[in-house]
N, C-alpha and C positions, 0 to 999 in steps of 0.2 A: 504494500500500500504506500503510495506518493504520500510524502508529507506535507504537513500546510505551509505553503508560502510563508515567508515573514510578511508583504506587507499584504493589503487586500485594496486595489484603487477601486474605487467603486464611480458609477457613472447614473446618474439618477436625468434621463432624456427625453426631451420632451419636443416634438415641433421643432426642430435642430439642426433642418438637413445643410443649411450653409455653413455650420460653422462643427460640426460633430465630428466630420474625417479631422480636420486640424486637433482637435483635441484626441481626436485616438491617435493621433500619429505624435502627437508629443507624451503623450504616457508610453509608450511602444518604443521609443526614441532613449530611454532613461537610460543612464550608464549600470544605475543599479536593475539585474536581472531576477532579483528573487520578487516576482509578486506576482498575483493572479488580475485582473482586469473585468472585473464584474460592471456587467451595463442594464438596466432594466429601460428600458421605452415604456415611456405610460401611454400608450396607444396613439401616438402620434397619426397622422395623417398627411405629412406633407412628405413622405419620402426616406424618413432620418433612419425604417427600421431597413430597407433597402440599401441605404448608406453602408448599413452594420455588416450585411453579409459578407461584405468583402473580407473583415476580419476573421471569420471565425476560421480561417487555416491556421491561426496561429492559438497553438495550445491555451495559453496563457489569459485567452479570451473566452468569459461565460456571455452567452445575451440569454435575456429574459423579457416578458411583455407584462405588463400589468393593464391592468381594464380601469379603465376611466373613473373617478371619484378620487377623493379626497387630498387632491390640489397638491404642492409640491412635498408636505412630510410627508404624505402618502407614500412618495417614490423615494423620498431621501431615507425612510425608515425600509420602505421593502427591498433597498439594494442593500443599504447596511447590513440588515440581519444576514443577508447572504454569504457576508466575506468569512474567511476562514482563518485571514490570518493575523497575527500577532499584535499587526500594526494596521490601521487604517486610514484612507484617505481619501474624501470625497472630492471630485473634480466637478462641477457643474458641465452641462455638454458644449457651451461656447467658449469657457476659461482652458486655459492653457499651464504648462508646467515646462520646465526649463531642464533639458538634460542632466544635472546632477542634482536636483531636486530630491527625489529621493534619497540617493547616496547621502545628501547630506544631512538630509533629517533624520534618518536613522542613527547617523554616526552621532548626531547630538543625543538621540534618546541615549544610544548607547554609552554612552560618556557621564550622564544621569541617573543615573537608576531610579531614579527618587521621580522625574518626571513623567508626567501624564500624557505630555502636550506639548509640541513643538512648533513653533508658527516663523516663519519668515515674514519678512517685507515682499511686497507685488508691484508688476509696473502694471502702471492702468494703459490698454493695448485697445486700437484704434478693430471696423471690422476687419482689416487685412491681416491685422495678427502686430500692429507698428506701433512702439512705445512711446504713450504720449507722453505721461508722464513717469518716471522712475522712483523706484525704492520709495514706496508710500507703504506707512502702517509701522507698529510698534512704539510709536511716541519714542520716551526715552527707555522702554525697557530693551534691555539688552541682554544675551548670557540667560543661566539661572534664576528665574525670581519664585520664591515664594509664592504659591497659587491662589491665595488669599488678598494677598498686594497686587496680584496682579487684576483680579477682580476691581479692589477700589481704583484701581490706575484707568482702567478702561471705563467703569461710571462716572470718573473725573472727568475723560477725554467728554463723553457724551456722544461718543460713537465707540464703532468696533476696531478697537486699536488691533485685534487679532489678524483681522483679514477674512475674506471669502476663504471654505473649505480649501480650497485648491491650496493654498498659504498654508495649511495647518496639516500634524500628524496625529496622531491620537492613537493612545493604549485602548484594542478593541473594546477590553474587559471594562475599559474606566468609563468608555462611552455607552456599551450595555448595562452600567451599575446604574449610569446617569436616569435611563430610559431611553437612548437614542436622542433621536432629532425633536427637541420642543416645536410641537407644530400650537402653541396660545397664541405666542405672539410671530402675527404675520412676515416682518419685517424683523425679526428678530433671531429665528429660527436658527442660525449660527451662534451666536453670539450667547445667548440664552443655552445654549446647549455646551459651550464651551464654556461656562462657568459654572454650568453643573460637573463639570467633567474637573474643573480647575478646585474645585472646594475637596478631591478626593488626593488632590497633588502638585506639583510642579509643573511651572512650564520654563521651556529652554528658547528662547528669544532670538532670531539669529537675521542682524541688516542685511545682509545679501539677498537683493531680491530677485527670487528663485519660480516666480509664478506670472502668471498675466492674466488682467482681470478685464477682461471685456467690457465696455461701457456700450450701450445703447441708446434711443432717444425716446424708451419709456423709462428711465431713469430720471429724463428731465424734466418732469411736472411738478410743477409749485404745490397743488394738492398733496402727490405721491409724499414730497420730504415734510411738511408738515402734518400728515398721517404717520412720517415715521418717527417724526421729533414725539408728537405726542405719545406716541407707543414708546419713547425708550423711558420718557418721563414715568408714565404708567410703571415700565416695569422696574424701573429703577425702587418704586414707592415697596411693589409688591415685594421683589429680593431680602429688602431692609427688612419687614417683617415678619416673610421666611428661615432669614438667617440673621439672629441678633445678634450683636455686637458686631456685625462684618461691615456695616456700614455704616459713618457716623452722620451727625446730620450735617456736616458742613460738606459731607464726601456727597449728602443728595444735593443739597443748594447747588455748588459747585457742579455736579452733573446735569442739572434737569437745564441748570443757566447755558451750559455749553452746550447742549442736546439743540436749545434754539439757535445760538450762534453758529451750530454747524451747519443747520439746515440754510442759514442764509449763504455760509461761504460755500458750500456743497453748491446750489444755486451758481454760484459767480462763477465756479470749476466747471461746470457744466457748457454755460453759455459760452467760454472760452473756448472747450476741448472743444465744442460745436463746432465754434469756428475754425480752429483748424484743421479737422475733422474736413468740414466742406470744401477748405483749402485747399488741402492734399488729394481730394477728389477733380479739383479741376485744373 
């Protein structure tokens, strides 16, 4: 009997077919060869599960279908529970991952024992795959921190210092102790899951940005960040009286106040990349 993989990339896809081969081909592209490649399609329709077949000559690739209902934890949960091995890493199906990616998050876990969770820095990637902007995320943690502190560090920020899944590694065992993917909050589904996962241990912080996070132009809605600002306020209230003493009250003022300041300069990033985004189109 084959053993399990160390890591398990998981692929939760959805309506994807422009951008789904680039993201199989950059997890497939990794220097590190121990993982298995699980993909679930939540019944897509434009093409994405046609996309997939080309992969499956290569061992290392599982595909799955899921039937339509309960919106993205739906799929972010039913790929998870799938993987096998040691270490896990969700890639969303337009995000991208940078060949030593792997190698190098593992080598951090490995260097850790003590950690749960490894997150690099991401460049935010244009649709052609072109960095707009570079090494975003992690504020000042660095190294090692504490999973508790890293928790307040990230309610300070008022956003997700961590990153999109793609940026992060995760101890399978620490994400199934958690419950998997928090699908409460809509907008939050990482980040909220990554603190559950962070309250059992460390995380290993590492600037090199090793991922690429796709921006789109549903991203750019004044609505959309002011539905998200208000959601991290929300959940910022609720964490502090899930977990007492982890968060003090100057750690909520200071987060609910940033959570609105990021939604306006989130806004400004936006209108900018827009622009050169259209730029670089003509």
């Amino acid at each position: 009997m084959n053993s399990a993989p160390r890591i398990s990339v998981v692929v939760p896809a959805y309506d994807s077919v422009a951008f789904i081969g680039a993201t199989m081909d950059s997890i497939l592209a990794q220097t590190f060869t121990d993982f298995e490649l699980v993909v679930s399609d939540h019944s897509s329709t434009d093409g994405t599960w046609d996309v997939l077949q080309s992969y499956t000559a290569d061992p290392r690739v599982r595909l799955h279908r899921l039937p339509t209902g309960g919106g993205a934890p739906a799929n972010w949960n039913a790929v998870s529970e799938r993987a096998t091995g040691e270490l896990v890493k969700l890639v969303c199906s337009d995000d991208l991952i940078y060949p030593t990616c792997l190698a190098e998050q593992v080598a951090a876990m490995d260097a850790h024992p003590g950690a749960v969770m490894v997150a690099c820095s991401r460049d935010i990637v244009d649709a052609a795959g072109r960095p707009l902007i570079r090494g975003r995320g992690l504020g000042k943690l660095t190294g090692r921190v504490d999973g508790r502190a890293a928790i307040r560090a990230t309610v300070r920020a008022g956003t997700n210092l961590f990153g999109e899944p793609a940026s992060v590694l995760l101890r399978r065992e620490a994400l199934a102790a958690a419950g998997y993917w928090d699908g409460e909050y809509s907008y939050l589904i990482d980040e909220a899951s990554y603190i559950r996962v962070l309250l059992q241990g460390d995380l290993v912080a590492l600037p090199t940005p090793l991922a690429g996070f796709r921006v789109s132009d549903q991203q750019w809605s004044v609505h959309l960040m002011r539905t998200q600002a208000s959601e991290a306020k929300g959940y910022h209230r609720t964490l502090a009286a899930a977990e007492p003493g982890l968060l003090s009250s100057a750690d909520l003022r200071i987060g609910n106040a940033m959570a609105d300041l990021t939604m306006l300069l989130r806004r400004a990033a936006y209108v900018y990349l827009g622009r050169r985004m259209k730029s670089a189109q003509t």
